[in-house]
N, C-alpha and C positions, 0 to 999 in steps of 0.2 A: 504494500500500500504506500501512498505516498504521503508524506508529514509534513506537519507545519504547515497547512493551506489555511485558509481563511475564506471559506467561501461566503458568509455574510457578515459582512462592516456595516449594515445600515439597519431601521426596521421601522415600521410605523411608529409614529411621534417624535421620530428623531431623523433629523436633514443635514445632508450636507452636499457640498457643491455636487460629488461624482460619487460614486462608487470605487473606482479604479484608480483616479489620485489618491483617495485615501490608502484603501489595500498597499497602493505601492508605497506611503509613505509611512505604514507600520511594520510592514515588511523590511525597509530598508534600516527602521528604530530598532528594529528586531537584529537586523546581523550585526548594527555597532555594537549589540549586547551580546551578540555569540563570539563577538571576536576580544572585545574585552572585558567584558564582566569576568570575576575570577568566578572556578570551577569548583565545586567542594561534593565531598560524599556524603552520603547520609542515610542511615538507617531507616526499613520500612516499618508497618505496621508488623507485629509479631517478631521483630531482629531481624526481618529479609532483607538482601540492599536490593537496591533499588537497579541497582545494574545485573543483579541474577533472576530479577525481574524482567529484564527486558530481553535478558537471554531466554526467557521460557514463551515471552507475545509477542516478537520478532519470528522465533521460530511457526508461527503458529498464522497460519494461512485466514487472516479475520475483517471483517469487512472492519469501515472507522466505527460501527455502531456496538457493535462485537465488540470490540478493542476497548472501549469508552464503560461498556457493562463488565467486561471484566478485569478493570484496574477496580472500579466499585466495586468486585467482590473480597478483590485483594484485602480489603480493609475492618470487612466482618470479623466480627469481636473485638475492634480496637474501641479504647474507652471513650467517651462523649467528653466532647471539652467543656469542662465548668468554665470556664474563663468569660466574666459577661461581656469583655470585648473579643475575643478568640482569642487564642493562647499564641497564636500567629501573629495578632497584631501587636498583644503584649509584649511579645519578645523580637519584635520588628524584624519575623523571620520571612523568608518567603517556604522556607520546609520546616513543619511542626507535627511529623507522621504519628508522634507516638499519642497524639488524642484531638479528636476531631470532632466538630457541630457540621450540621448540614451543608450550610454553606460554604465551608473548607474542602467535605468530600467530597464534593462538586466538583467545586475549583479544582483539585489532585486529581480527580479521577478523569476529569478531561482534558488537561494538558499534560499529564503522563500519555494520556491515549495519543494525541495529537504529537507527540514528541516521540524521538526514536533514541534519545540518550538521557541520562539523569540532569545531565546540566543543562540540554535544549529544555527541557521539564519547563528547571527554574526562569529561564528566560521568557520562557512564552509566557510564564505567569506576566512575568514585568509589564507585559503586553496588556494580559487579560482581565486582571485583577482590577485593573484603575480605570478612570476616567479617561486619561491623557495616557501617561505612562508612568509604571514604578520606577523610582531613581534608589541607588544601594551606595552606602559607605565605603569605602575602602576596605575595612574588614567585614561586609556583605550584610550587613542592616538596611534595611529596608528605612529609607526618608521621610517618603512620601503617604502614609497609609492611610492618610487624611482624605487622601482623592481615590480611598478605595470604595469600590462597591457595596456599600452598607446595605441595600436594600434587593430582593429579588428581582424583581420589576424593574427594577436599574438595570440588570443584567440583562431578562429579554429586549428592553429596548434600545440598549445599547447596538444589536445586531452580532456582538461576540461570541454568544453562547451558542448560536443556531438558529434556525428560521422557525419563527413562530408558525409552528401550523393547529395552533387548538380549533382552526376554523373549519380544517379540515374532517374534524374529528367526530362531529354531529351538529345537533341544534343547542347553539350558545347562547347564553345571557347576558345582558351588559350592565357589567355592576362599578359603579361611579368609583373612581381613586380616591386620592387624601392630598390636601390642602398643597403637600410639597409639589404632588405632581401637577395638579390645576394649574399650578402657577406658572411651569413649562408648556401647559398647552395641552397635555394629557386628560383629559376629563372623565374615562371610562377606557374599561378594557372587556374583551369578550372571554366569555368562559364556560366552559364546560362544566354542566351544572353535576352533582354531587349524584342524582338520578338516573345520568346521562352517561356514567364510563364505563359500567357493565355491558351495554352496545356498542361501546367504542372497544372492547377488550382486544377483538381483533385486528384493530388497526395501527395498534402498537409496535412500535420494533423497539429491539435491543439499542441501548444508549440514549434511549428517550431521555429528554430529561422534566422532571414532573415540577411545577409550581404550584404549592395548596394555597388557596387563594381561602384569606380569612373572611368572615360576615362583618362587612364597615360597622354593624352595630358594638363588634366585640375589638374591635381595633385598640392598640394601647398608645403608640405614638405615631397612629399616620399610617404605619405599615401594610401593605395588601397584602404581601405574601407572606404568609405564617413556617410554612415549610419548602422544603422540594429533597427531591430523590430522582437516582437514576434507575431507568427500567432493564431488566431483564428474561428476554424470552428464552425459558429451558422447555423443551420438552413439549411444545404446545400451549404451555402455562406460562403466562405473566407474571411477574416475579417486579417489587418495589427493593431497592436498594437504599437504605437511607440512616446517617442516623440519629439511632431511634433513642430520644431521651429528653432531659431540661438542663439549663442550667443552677438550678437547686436539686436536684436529685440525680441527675447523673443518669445515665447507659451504655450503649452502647451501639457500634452500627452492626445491623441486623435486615434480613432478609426474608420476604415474608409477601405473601400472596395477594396482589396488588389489588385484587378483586377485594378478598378479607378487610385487608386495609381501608378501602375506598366505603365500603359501608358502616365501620366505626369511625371514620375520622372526622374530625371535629373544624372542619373547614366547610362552604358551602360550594368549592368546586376547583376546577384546574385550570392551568392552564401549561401547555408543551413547548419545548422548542428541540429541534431534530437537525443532526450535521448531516447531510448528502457527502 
């Protein structure tokens, strides 16, 4: 397969001049980072490194969505980060494998996919992580975390993570944002109602990546997106990758039958986004 592509930089609510200027000018923000950003090792989840990793999903004939679900499994049973800003931002890392929130296994589990070495990993993050771009210390601290993506919804509309197809996926409901996003111009997003994914179970692939989209009634500061997980087709069966825990209590990332999931969980719907 071939790495480090970028097939979508743009998505609804967010504009910019082209398409293709941009790509090519993260592209090119990208190699001055592959050529000098310093390289460093790092331990995975369970003690595996990260390079005996990629000796085992190199070898392994998988499409990018394949590839993307199964760095997310790499990571089951590793512990939930208490950390109420992530343990990543606290310790102004770009790799923090040994405990993870949702929003980290994300991050990891698709720029590992996307990446064909440990250290392209960490650079793409530099890429993917932020707004603009992450900037690193001389001894590889992370500067910038400030213009990192705090919220999920930032992420689909960023165009980074993958092309929103929740439209695709049945009949959606359009449930209003929060104040930060209104003020960009964002007013409402479409979603896949809570009813609605049991009919959609077949239209899933592997490396999906899921956004639970919270009831604006129950919102705490603003935020739409309460969770997200990547998906996994074994066997016929749809499979939620995520993980699963708070930060007052703790768990762990855990794997578990998307369907099961989708009728206890405490959000009122989804929304996807999908790497071609």
């Amino acid at each position: 397969m071939r790495f480090l592509s970028f097939p979508f930089l743009t998505a609804p609510g967010v504009s910019f001049p082209s398409r293709r200027p941009r790509a090519a000018i993260l592209l090119a923000v990208f190699c001055l980072f592959f050529l000098a950003s310093p390289a460093s090792s790092h331990a995975f989840a369970g003690g595996q490194s990260v390079s005996g990793l990629y000796a085992r999903a190199n070898a392994r004939n998988m499409s990018l969505g394949q590839r993307i679900a199964w760095f997310a499994r790499q990571f089951i049973g590793t512990p939930y980060d208490r950390d109420p800003l992530g343990a990543y931002v606290t310790r102004k890392a770009i790799v923090a494998d040994d405990s993870v929130d949702c929003m980290y296994h994300v991050f990891r589990s698709v720029e590992l996919a996307l990446a064909g070495t440990p250290e392209g990993a960490q650079r793409l993050a530099l890429l993917m992580r932020f707004k603009t771009v992450g900037r690193l210390s001389p001894d590889g601290k992370v500067l910038n975390y400030d213009d990192r993506y705090q919220y999920g919804l930032d992420m689909i509309l960023s165009g980074k993570w993958g092309r929103n197809i929740t439209s695709t996926l049945g009949s959606t409901m359009k449930v209003p944002t929060s104040r930060r996003f209104m003020l960009r111009g964002v007013f409402s997003v479409q979603v896949l109602p809570k009813n609605g994914i049991g009919k959609a179970l077949g239209l899933f692939k592997s490396g999906d990546i899921v956004f639970f989209v919270k009831n604006p009634a129950r919102r705490v500061v603003g935020e739409v997106i309460g969770h997200m997980g990547i998906l996994s087709r074994q066997n016929g069966k749809v499979y939620l990758i995520h993980a699963h825990g708070t930060k007052e209590t703790g768990g762990a990332v855990a794997q578990v039958l998307f369907s099961d999931y989708a009728k206890e969980m405490p959000f009122i719907g989804i929304m996807v986004t999908r790497f071609n």
